[in-house]
N, CA and C atoms as an extended XYZ file, in Angstrom:
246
Properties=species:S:1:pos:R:3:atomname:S:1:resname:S:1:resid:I:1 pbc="F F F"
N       108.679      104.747      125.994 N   UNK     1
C       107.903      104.927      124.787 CA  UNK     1
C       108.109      106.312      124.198 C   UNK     1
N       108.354      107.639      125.215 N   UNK     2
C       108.594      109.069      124.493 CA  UNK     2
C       109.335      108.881      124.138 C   UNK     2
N       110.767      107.965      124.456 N   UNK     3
C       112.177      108.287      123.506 CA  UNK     3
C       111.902      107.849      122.338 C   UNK     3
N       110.654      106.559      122.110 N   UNK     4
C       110.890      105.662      120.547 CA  UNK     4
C       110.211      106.470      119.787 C   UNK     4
N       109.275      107.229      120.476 N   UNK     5
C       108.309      108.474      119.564 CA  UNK     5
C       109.167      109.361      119.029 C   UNK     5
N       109.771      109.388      119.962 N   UNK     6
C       111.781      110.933      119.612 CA  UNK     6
C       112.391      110.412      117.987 C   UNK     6
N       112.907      109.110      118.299 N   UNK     7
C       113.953      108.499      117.989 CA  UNK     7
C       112.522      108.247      116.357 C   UNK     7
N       111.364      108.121      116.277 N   UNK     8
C       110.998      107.478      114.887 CA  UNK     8
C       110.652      109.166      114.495 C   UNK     8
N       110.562      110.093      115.270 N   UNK     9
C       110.342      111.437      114.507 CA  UNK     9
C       111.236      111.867      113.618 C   UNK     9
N       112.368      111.582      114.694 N   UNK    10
C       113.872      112.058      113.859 CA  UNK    10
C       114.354      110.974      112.413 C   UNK    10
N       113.844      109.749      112.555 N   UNK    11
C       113.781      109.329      111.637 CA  UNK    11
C       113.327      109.654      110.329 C   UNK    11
N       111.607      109.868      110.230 N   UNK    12
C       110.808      110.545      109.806 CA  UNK    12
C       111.610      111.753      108.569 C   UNK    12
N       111.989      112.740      109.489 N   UNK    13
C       113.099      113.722      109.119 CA  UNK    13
C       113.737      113.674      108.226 C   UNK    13
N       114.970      112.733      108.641 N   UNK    14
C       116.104      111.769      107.986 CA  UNK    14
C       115.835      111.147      106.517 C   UNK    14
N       114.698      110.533      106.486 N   UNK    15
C       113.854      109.904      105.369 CA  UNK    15
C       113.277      111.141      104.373 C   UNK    15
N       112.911      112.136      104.888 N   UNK    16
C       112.146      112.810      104.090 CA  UNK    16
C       113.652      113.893      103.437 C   UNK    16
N       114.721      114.138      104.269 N   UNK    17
C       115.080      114.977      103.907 CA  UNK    17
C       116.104      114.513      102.580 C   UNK    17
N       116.643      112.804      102.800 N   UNK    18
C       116.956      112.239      102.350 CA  UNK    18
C       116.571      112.011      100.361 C   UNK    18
N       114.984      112.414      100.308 N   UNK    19
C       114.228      111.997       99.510 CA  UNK    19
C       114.423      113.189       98.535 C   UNK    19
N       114.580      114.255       99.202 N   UNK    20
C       114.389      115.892       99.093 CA  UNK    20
C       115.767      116.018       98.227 C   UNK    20
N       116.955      115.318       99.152 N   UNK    21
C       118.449      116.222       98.537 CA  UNK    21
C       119.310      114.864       98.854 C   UNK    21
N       119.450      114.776       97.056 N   UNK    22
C       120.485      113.336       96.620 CA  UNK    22
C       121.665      113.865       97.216 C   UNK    22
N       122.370      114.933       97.602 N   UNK    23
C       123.242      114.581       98.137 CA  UNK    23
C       123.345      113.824       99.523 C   UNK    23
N       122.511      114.809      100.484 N   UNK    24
C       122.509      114.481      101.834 CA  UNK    24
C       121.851      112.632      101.745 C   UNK    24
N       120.965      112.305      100.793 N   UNK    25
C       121.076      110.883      100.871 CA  UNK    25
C       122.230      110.321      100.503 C   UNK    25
N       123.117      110.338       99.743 N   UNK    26
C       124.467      110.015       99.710 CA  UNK    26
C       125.209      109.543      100.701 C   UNK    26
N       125.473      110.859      101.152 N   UNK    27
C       126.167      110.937      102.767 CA  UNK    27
C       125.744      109.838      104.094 C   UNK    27
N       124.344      109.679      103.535 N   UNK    28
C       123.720      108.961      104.779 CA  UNK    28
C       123.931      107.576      104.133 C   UNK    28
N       124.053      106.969      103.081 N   UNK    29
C       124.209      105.723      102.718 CA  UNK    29
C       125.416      105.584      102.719 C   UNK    29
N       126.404      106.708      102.638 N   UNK    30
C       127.946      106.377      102.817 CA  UNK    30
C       128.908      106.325      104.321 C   UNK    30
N       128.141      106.771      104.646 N   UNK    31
C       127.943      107.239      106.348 CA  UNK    31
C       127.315      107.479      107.256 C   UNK    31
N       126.262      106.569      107.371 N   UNK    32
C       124.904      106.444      108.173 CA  UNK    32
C       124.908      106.625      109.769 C   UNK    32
N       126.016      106.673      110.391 N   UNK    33
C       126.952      106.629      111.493 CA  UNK    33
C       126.927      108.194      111.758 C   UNK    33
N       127.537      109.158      111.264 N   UNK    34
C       127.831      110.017      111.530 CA  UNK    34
C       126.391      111.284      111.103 C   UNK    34
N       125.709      110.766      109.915 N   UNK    35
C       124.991      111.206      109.791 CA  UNK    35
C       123.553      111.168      110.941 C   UNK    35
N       123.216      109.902      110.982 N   UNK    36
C       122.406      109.744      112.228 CA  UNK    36
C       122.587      110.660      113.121 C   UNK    36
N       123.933      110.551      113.610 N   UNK    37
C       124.516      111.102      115.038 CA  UNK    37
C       124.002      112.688      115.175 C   UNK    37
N       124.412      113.174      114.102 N   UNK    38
C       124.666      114.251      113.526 CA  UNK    38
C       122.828      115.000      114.262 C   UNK    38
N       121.708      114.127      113.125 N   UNK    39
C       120.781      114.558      113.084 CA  UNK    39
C       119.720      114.449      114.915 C   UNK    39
N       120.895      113.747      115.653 N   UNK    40
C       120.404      113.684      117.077 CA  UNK    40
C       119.907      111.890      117.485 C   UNK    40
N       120.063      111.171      116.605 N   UNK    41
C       119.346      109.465      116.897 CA  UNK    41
C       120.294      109.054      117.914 C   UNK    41
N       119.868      108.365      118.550 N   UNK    42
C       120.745      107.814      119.900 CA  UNK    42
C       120.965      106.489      119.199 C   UNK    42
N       122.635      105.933      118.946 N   UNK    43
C       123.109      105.171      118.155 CA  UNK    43
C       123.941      104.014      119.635 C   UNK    43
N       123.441      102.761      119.011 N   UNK    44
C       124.075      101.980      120.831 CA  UNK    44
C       125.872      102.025      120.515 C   UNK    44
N       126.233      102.771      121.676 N   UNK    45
C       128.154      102.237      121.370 CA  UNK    45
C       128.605      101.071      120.925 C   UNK    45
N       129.456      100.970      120.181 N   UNK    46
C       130.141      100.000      119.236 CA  UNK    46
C       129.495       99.025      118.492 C   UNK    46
N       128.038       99.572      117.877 N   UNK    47
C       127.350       98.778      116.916 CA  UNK    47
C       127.801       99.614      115.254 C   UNK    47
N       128.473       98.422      114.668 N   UNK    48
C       128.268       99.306      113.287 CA  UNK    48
C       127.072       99.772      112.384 C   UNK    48
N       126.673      100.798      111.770 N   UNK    49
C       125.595      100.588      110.904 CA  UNK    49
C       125.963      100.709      109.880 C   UNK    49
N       125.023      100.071      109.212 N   UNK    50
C       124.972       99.947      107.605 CA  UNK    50
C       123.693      100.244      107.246 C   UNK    50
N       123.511      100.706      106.050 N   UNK    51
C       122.633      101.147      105.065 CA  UNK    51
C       122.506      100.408      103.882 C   UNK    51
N       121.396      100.667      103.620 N   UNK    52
C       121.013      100.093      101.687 CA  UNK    52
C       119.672      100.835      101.684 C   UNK    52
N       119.663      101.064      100.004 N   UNK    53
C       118.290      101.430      100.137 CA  UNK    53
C       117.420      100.918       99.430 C   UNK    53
N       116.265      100.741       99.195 N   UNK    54
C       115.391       99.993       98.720 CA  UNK    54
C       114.844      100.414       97.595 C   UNK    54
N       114.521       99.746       96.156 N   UNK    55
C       113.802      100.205       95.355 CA  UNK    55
C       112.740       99.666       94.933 C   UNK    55
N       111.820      100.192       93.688 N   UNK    56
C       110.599       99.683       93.091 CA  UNK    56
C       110.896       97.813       92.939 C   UNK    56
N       112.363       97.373       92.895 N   UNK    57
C       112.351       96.252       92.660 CA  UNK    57
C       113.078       95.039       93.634 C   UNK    57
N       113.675       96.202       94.408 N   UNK    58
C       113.980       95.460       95.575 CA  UNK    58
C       113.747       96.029       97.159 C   UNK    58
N       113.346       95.211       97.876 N   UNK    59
C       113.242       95.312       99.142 CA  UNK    59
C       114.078       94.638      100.109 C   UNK    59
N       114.375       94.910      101.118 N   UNK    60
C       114.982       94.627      102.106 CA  UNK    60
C       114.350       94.071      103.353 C   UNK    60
N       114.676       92.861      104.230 N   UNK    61
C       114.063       92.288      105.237 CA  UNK    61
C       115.829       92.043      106.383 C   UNK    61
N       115.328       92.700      107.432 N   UNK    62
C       116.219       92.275      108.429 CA  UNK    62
C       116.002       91.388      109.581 C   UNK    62
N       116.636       90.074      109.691 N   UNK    63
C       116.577       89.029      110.647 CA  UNK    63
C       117.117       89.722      112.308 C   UNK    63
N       116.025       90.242      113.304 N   UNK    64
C       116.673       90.326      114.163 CA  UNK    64
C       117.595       89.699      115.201 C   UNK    64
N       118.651       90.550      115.578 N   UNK    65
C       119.662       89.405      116.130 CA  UNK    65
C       119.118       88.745      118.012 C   UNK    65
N       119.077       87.488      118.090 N   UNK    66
C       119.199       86.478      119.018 CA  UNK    66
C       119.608       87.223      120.720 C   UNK    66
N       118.432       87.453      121.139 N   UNK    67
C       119.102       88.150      122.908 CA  UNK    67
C       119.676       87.026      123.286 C   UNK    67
N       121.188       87.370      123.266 N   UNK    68
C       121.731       86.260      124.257 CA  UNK    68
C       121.362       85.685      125.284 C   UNK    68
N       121.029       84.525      125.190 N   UNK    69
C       120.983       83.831      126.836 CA  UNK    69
C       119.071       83.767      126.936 C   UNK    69
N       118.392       84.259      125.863 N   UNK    70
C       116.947       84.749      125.733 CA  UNK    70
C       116.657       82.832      125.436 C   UNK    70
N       115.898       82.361      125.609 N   UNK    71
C       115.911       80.529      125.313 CA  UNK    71
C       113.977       81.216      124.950 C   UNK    71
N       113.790       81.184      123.806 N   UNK    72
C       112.101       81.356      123.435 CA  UNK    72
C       111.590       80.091      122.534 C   UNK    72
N       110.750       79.418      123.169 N   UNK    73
C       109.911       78.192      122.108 CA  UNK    73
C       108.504       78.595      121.293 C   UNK    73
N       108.415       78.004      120.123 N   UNK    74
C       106.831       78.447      119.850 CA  UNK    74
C       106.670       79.712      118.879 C   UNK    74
N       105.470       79.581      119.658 N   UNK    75
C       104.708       81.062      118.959 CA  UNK    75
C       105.581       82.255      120.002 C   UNK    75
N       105.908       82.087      121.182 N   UNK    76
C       106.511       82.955      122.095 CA  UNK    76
C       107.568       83.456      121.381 C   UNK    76
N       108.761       82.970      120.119 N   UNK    77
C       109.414       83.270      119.492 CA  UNK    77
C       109.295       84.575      119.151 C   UNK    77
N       108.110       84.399      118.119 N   UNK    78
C       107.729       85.617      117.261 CA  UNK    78
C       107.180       86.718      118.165 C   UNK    78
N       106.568       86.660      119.257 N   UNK    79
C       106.121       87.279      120.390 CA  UNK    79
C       107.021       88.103      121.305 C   UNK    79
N       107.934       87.698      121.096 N   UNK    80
C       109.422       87.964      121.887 CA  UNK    80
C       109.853       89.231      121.481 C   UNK    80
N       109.823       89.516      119.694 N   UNK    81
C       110.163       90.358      119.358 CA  UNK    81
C       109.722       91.126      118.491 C   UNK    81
N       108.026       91.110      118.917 N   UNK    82
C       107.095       92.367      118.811 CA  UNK    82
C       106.999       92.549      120.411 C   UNK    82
């Protein structure tokens, strides 16, 4: 749980500094990879990331991906991955 407290501070950061200086948001939507890295987020080996960002008129929803081999029925589904 201290690392996810780590890992959403540095986020936090990232977001605000992002908000602050159109360039450095740039960089991070053009290269979210290196930038992350950069700012200290622990990124899993050989996952790509991607970016978008969201506005007054659009939002974004991400389908999390399927633990292999995970078999969940029900309400346990949604339970699974909170």
């Amino acid at each position: 749980m201290a690392d996810q407290n780590a890992q959403q501070k540095i986020w936090e950061k990232i977001v605000a500094k992002a908000w602050a200086d159109e360039g450095y948001k740039q960089q991070l939507l053009a290269d979210p990879a290196t930038v992350l890295s950069a700012e200290g987020m622990a990124l899993p080996a050989g996952v790509q990331i991607k970016m978008v960002e969201a506005t007054d008129k659009v939002a974004w929803l991400v389908l999390p991906a399927q633990n292999a081999g995970a078999v969940v029925e029900g309400e346990e589904r949604l339970a699974a991955i909170w």
